[in-house]
TORPA-4810 file (N, C-alpha, C, O; in nm, 3 decimals):
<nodes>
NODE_1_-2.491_-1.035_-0.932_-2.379_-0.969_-0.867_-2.286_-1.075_-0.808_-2.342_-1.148_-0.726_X
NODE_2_-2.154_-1.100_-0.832_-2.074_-1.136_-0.786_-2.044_-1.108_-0.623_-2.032_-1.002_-0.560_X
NODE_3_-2.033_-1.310_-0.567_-2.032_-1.275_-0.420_-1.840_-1.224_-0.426_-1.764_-1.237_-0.521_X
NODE_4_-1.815_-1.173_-0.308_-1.659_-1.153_-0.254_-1.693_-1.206_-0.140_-1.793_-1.196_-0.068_X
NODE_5_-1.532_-1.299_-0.132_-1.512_-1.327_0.015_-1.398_-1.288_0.106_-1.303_-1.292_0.028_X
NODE_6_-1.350_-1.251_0.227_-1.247_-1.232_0.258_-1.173_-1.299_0.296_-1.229_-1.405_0.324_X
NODE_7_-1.011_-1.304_0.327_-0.957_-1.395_0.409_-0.982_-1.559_0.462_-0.955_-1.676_0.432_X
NODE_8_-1.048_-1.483_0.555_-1.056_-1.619_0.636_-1.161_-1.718_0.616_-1.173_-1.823_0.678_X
NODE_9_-1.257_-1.661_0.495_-1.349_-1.682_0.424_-1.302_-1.798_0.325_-1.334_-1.917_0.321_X
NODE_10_-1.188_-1.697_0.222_-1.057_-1.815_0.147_-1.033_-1.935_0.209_-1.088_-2.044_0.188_X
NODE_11_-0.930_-1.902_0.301_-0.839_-2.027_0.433_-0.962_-2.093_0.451_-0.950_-2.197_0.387_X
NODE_12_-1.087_-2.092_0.509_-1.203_-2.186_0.517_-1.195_-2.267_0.468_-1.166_-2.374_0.521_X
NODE_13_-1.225_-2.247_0.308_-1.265_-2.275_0.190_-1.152_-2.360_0.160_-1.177_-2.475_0.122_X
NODE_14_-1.038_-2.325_0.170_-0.903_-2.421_0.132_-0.848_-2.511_0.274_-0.734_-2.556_0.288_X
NODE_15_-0.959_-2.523_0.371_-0.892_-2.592_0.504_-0.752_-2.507_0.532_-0.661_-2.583_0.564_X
NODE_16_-0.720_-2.395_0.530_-0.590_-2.389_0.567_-0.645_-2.251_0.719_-0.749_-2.186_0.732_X
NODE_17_-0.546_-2.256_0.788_-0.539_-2.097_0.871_-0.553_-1.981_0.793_-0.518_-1.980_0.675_X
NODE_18_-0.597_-1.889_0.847_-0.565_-1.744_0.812_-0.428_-1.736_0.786_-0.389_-1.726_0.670_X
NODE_19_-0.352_-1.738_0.878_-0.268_-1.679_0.873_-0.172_-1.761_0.770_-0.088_-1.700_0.703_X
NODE_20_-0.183_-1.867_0.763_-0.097_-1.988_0.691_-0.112_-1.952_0.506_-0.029_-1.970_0.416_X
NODE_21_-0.280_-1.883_0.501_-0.239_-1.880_0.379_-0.239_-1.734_0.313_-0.239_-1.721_0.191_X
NODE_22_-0.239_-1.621_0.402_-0.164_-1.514_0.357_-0.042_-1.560_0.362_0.013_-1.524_0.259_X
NODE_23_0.026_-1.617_0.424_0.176_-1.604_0.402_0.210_-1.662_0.278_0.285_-1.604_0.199_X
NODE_24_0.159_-1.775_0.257_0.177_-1.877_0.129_0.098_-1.783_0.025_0.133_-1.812_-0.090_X
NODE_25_-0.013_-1.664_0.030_-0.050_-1.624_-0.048_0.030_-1.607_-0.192_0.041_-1.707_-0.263_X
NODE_26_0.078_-1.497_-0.230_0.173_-1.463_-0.347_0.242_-1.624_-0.424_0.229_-1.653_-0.543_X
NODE_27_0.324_-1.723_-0.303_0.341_-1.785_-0.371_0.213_-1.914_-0.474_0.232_-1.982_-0.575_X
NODE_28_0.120_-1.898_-0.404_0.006_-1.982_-0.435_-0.019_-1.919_-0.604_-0.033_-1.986_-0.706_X
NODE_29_-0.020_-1.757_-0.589_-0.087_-1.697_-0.676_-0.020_-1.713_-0.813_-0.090_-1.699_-0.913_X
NODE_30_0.170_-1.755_-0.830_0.243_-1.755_-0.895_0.321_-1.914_-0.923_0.388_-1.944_-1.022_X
NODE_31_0.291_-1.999_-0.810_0.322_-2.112_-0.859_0.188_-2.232_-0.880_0.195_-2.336_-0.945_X
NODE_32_0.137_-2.210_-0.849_-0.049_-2.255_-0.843_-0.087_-2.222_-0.886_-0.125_-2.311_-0.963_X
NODE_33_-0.156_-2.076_-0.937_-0.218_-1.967_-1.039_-0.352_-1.980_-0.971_-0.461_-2.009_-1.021_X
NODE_34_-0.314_-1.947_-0.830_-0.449_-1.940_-0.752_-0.502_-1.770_-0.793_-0.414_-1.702_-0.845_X
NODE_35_-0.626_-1.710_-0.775_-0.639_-1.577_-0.797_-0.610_-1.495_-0.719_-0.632_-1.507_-0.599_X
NODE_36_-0.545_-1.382_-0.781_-0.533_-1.270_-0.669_-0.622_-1.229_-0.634_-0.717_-1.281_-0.693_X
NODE_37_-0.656_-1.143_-0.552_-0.740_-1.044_-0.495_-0.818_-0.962_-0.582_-0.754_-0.935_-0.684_X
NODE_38_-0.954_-0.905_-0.579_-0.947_-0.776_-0.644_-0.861_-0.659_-0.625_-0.820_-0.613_-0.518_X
NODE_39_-0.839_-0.616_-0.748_-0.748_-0.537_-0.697_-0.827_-0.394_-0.686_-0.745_-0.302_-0.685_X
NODE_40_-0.966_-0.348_-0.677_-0.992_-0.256_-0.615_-1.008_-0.271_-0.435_-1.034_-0.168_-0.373_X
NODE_41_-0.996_-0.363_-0.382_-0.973_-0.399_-0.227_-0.894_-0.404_-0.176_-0.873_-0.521_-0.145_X
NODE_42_-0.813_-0.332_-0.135_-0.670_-0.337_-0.033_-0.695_-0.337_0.114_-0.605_-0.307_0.192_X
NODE_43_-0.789_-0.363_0.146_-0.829_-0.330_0.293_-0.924_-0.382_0.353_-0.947_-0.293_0.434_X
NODE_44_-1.007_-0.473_0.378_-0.941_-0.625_0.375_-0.982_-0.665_0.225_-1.073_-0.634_0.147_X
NODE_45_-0.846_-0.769_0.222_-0.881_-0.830_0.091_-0.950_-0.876_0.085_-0.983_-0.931_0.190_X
NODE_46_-1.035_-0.900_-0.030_-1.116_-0.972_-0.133_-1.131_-1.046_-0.240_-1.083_-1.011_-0.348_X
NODE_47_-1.194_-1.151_-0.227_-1.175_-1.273_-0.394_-1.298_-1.284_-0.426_-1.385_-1.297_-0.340_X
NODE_48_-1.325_-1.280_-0.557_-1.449_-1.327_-0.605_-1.422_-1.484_-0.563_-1.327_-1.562_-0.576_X
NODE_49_-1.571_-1.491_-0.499_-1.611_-1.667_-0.447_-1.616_-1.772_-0.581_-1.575_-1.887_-0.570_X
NODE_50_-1.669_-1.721_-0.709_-1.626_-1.801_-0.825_-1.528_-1.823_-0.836_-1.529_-1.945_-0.852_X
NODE_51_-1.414_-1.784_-0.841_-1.237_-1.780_-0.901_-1.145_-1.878_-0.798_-1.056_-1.953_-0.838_X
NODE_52_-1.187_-1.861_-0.657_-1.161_-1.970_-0.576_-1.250_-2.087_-0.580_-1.172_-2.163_-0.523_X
NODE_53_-1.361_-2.164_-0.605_-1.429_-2.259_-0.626_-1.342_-2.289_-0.756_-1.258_-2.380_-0.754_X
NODE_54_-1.356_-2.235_-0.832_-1.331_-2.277_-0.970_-1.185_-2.337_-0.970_-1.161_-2.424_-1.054_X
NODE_55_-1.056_-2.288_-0.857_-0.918_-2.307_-0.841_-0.907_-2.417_-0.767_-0.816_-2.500_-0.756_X
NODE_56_-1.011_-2.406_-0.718_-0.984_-2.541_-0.578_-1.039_-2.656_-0.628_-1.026_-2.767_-0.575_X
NODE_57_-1.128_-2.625_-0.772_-1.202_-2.747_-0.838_-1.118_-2.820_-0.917_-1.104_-2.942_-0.916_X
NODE_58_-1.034_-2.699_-1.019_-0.950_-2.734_-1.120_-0.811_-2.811_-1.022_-0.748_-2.911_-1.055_X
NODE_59_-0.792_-2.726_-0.892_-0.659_-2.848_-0.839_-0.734_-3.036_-0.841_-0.674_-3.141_-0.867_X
NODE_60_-0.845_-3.021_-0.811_-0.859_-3.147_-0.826_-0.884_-3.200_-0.717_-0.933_-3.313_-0.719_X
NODE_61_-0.853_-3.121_-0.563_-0.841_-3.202_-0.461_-0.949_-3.194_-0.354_-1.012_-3.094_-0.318_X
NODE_62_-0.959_-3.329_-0.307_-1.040_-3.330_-0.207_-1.052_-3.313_-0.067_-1.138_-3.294_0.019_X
NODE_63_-0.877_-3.333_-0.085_-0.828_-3.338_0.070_-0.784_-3.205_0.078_-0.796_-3.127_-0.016_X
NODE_64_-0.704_-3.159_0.249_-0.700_-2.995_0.232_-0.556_-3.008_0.216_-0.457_-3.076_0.241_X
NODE_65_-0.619_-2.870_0.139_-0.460_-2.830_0.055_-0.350_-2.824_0.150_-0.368_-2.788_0.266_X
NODE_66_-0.194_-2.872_0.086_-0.102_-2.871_0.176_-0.012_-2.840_0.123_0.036_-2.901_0.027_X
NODE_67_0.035_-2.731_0.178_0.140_-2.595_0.132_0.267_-2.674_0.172_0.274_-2.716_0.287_X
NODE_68_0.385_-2.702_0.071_0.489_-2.766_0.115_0.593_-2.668_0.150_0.561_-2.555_0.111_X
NODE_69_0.683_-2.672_0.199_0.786_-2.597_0.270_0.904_-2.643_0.197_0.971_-2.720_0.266_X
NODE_70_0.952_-2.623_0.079_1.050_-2.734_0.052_1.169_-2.661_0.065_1.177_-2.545_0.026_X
NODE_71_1.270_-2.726_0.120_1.405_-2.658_0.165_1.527_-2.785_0.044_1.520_-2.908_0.053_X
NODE_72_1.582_-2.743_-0.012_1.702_-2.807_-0.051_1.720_-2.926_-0.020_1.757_-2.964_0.091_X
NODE_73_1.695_-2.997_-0.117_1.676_-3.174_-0.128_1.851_-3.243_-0.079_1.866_-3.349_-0.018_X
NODE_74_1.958_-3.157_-0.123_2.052_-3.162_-0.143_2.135_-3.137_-0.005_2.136_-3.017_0.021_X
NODE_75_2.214_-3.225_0.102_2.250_-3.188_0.188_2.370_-3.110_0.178_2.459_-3.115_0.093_X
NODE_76_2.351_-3.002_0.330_2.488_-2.932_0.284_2.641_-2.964_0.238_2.699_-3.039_0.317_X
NODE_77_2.729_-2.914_0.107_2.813_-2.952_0.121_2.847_-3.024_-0.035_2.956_-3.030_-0.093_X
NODE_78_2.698_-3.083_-0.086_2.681_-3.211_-0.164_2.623_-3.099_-0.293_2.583_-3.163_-0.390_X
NODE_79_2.615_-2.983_-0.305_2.547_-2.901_-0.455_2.687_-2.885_-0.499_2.686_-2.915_-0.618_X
NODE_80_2.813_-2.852_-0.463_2.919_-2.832_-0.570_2.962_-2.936_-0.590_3.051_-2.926_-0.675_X
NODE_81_2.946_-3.051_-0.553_2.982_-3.185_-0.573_2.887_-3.221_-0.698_2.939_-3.245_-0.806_X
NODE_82_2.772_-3.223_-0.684_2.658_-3.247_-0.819_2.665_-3.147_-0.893_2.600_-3.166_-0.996_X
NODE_83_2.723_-3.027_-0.888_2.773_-2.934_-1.003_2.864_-2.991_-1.063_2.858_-3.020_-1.183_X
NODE_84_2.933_-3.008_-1.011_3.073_-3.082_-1.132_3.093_-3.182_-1.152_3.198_-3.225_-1.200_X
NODE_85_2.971_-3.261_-1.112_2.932_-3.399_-1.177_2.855_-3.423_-1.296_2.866_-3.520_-1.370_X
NODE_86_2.737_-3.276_-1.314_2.669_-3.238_-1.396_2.767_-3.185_-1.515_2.770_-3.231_-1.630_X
NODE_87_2.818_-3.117_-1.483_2.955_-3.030_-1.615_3.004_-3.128_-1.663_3.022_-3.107_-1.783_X
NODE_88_3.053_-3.273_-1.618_3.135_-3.382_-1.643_3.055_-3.495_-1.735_3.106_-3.601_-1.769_X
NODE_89_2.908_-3.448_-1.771_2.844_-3.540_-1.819_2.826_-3.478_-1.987_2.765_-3.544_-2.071_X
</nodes>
């Protein structure tokens, strides 16, 4: 029988907060291809404990995962400027 773990069970497991990685959840699930949830559990969620071992193995990492925040490399002002520098090439 397959173990399930919940939440904070996950965040453990990935060094992160509870709360840090529901929020980052969805994006983890779609730019990472971390696993979703079962989806017979809506209340508290649930992951099979294989599917996260196996995600956190395949990232490779040893250190804890670190959810980047990335905001626009590009200071304000300077994207229609590299737009029509880009068109010009």
């Amino acid at each position: 029988m397959p173990e399930f773990i919940d939440t904070a069970e996950v965040a453990r497991r990935l060094e992160m907060r509870p709360a840090l990685f529901l929020k980052k959840r969805a994006w983890m699930e779609t730019a990472l291809g971390f696993p979703p949830p079962i989806p017979l559990c809506h209340r508290p969620l649930k992951w099979r404990a294989a599917d996260v071992t196996a995600w956190k193995a395949n990232l490779g990492r040893e250190t804890p995962l670190v959810v980047p925040f990335f905001r626009s490399a590009v200071p304000p002002g300077q994207s229609l400027a590299l737009l029509r520098e880009a068109r010009t090439v």
